[in-house]
C-alpha positions in Angstrom: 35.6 41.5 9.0 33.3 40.0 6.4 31.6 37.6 9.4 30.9 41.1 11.3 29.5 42.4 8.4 27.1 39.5 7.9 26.1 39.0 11.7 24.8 43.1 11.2 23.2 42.2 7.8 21.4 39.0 9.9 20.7 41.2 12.5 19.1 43.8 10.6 17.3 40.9 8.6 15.5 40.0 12.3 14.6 43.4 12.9 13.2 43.6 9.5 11.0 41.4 10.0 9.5 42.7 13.1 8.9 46.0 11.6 6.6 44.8 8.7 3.8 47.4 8.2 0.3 46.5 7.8 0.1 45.5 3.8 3.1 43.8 3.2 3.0 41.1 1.4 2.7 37.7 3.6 3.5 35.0 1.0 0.6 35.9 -1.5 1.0 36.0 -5.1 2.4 39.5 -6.3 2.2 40.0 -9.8 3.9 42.8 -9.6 5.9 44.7 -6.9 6.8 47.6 -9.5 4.5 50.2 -7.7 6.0 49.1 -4.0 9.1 50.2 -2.5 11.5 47.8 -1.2 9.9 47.3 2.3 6.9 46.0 1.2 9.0 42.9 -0.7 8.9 41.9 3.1 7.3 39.0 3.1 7.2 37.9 -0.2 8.1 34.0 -1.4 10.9 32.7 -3.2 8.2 31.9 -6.0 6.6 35.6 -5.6 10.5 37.0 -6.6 10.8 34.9 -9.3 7.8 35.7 -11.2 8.1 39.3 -10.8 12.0 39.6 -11.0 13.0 36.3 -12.5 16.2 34.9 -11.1 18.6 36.1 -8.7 21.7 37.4 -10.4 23.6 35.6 -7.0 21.9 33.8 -4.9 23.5 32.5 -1.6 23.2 30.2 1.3 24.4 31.0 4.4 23.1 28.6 7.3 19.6 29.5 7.7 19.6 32.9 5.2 19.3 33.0 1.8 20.9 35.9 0.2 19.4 37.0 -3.6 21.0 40.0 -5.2 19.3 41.2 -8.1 21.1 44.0 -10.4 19.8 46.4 -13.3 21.8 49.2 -15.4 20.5 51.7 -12.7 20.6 49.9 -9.2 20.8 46.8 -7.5 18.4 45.2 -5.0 19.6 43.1 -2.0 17.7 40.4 -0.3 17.3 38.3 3.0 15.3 35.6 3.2 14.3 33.3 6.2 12.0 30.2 6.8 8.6 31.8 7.8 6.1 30.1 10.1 4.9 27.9 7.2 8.4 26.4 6.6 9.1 28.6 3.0 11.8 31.3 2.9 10.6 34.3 3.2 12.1 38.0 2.2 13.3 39.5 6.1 15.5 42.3 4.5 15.0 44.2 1.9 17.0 47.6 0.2 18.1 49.1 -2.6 21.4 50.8 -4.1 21.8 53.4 -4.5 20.1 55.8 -3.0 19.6 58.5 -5.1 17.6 56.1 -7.5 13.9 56.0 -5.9 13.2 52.3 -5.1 9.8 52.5 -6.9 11.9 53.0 -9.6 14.5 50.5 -9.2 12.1 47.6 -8.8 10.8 48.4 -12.0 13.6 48.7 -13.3 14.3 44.8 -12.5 10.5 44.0 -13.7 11.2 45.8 -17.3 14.8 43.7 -17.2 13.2 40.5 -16.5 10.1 40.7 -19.2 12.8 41.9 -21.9 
């Protein structure tokens, strides 16, 4: 059960990243993502995460994915990364939980939690 869930979250990572909109971010420097929701973390470098959000709270490898879960009082943000065209991991998959928290709001949430 847990592989099928995985093989839909990889899935869902490829699609992802297909359906980035014009002004995502595409490995630049992001000082901060505070003012974006989740989909425009597509994109963004392990280096980009780590000095807006600091470090994963779990971080896993899974054959070619790299899964970084991030958690604050009021939500948690989940992450798929994959090796972009340059060779770095890059964020495929991006959402927040839960819903009723607007992800605006979430990812500043993580942004306050990592500067405190």
């Amino acid at each position: 059960m847990r592989r099928r869930v995985f093989i839909g979250l990889l899935s869902a990572a490829a699609l992802a990243g297909c359906a980035a909109r014009p002004g995502t971010m595409a490995g630049g420097s992001a000082a901060s993502f505070a003012s974006a929701a989740p989909v425009s973390l597509v994109g963004a470098t392990p280096g980009d995460l780590r000095a807006s959000l600091g470090m994963p709270s779990l971080l896993r490898v899974d054959g070619p994915a790299q899964v970084w879960l991030y958690h604050s009082p009021i939500c948690r943000l989940d992450l798929v990364l994959y090796r972009g065209t340059v060779g770095l991991p890059v964020v495929r998959l991006a959402r927040t939980m839960p819903h009723g928290v607007p992800d605006a709001t979430c990812v500043a949430s993580l942004e306050q939690q990592r500067a405190s």
